[in-house]
C-alpha positions as CSV (number, residue, x, y, z in Angstrom):
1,X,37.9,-23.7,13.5
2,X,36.9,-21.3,16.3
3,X,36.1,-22.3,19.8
4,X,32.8,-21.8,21.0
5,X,30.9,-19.1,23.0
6,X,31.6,-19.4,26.4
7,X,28.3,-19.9,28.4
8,X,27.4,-16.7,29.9
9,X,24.1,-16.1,32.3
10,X,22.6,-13.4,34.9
11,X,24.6,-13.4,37.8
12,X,22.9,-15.1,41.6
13,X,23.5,-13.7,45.0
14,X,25.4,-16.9,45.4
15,X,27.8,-15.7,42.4
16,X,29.1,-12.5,44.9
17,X,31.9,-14.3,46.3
18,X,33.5,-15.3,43.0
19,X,32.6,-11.9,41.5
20,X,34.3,-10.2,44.3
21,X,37.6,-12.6,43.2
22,X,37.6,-10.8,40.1
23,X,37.0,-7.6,41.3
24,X,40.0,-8.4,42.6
25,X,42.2,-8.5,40.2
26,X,40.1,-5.6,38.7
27,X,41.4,-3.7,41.6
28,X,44.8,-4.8,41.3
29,X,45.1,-4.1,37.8
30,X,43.5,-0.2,38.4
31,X,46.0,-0.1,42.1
32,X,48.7,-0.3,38.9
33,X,47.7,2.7,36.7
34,X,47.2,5.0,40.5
35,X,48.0,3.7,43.6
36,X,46.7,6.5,45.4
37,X,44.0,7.0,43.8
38,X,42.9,3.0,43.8
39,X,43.8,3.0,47.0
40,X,41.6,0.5,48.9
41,X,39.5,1.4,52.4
42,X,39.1,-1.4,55.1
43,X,37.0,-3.5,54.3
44,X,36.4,-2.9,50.8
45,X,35.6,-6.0,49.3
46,X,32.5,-6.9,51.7
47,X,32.0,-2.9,50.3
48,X,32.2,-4.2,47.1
49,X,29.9,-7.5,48.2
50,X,27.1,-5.8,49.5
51,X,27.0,-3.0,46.1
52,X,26.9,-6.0,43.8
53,X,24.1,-7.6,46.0
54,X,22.0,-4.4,46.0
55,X,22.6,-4.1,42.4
56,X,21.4,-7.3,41.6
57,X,17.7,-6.3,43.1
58,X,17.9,-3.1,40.7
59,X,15.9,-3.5,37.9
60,X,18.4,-0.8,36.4
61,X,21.0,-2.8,36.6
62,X,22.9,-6.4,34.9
63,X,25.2,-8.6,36.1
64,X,26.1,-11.6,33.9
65,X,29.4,-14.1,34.8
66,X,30.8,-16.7,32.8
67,X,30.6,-19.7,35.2
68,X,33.9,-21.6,35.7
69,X,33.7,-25.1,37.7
70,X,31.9,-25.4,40.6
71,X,32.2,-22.0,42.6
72,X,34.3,-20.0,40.4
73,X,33.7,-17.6,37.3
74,X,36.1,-17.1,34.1
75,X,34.6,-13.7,34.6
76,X,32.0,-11.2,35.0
77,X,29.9,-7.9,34.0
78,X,27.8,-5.6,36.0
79,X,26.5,-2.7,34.0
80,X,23.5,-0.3,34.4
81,X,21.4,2.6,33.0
82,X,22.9,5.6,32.8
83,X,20.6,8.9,33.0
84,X,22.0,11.9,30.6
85,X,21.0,15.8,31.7
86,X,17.3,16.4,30.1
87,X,19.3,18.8,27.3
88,X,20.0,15.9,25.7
89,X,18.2,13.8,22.8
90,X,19.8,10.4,23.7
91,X,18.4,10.5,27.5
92,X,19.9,7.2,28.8
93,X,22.7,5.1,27.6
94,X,23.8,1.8,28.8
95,X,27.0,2.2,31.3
96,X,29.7,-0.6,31.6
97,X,30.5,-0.4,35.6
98,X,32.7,-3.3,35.5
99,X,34.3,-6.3,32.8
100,X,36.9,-8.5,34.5
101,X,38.1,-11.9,32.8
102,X,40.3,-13.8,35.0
103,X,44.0,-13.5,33.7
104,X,44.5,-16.9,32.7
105,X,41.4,-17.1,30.4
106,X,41.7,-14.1,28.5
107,X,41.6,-14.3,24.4
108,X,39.0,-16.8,25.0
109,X,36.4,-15.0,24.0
110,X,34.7,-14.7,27.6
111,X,34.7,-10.8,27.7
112,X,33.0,-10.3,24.3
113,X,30.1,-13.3,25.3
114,X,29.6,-11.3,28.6
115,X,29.5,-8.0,26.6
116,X,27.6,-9.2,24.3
117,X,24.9,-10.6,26.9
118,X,24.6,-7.1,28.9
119,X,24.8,-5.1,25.4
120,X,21.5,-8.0,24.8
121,X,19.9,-7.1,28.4
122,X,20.0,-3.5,27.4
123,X,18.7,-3.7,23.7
124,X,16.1,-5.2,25.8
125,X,15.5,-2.2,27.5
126,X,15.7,0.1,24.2
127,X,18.8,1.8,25.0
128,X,20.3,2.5,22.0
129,X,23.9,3.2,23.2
130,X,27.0,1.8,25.3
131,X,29.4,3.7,27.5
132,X,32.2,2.3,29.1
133,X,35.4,3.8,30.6
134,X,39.2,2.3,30.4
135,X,42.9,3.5,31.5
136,X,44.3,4.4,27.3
137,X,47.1,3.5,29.5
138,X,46.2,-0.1,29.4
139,X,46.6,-1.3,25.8
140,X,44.6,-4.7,25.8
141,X,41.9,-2.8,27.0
142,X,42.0,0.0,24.3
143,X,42.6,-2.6,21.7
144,X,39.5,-4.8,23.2
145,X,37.6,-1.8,23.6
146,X,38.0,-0.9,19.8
147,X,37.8,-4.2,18.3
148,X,33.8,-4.2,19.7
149,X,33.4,-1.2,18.0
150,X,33.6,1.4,21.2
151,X,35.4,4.6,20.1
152,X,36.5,7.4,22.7
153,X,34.7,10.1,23.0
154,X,35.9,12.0,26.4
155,X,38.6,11.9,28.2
156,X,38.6,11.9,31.9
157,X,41.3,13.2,33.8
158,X,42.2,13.4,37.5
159,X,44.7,15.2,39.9
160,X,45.7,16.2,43.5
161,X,43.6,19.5,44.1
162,X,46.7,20.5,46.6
163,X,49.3,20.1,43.8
């Protein structure tokens, strides 16, 4: 028997604290694959708040979270329309910013019912394709990734210009 579809809807202003919980482990996850790189400013999560916030009044832009309890979230997704250069025939695709389960609740199910409600929001908008980006350093989310169908395309790469 399989378990049902975790319960996912579009994300409130008053959902910004417990997103910025999971960004947190987002962050702490990517601080892993680069610490200097992921290295953190001051103040970075009310950063982090206020960017969620803003995207929320951007009718360009989804965030959905899988309630958990009260005032907590088994996870969340922000994603938005991405513009391609005019050479293109495929002018906008639909970016993946951010997909963070909390640890404990992953294999539930609660990252594909959140990817499957933005990849919903943005059929809604007739974008006809996803992008999303992941470490192929981290191998539950390149097995995640695949299993939804995603396959790489580019690779981006990153180092010290003073190297």
């Amino acid at each position: 028997m399989t378990s049902p579809t975790p319960f996912v809807r579009m994300a409130t202003p008053a959902d910004i604290p417990a997103i910025v919980r999971r960004w947190r482990d987002l962050m702490r996850a990517h601080t892993r694959l680069d610490p200097a790189l992921y290295e953190l400013t001051p103040g970075a999560a009310e950063t982090y708040a206020a960017f969620v916030r803003r995207r929320m009044g951007d009718r360009q832009t989804a965030v959905f979270v899988a309630p958990q309890g009260d005032d907590d979230i088994a996870g969340y997704i922000l994603g938005g329309v991405g513009h391609r250069a005019p050479i293109f025939a495929v002018q906008q695709v639909g970016m993946i910013f951010d997909l963070v389960v909390r640890p404990d609740l992953r294999r539930a199910g609660v990252g594909r019912a959140l990817v499957g409600a933005l990849r919903e929001w943005f059929a809604r908008h007739e974008i006809e394709y996803l992008q999303v980006n992941y470490s192929p350093d981290n191998p539950d989310a390149s097995a995640f990734w695949t299993r939804l169908g995603f396959r790489p395309l580019l690779i981006e790469a990153y180092r010290p210009v003073d190297e």
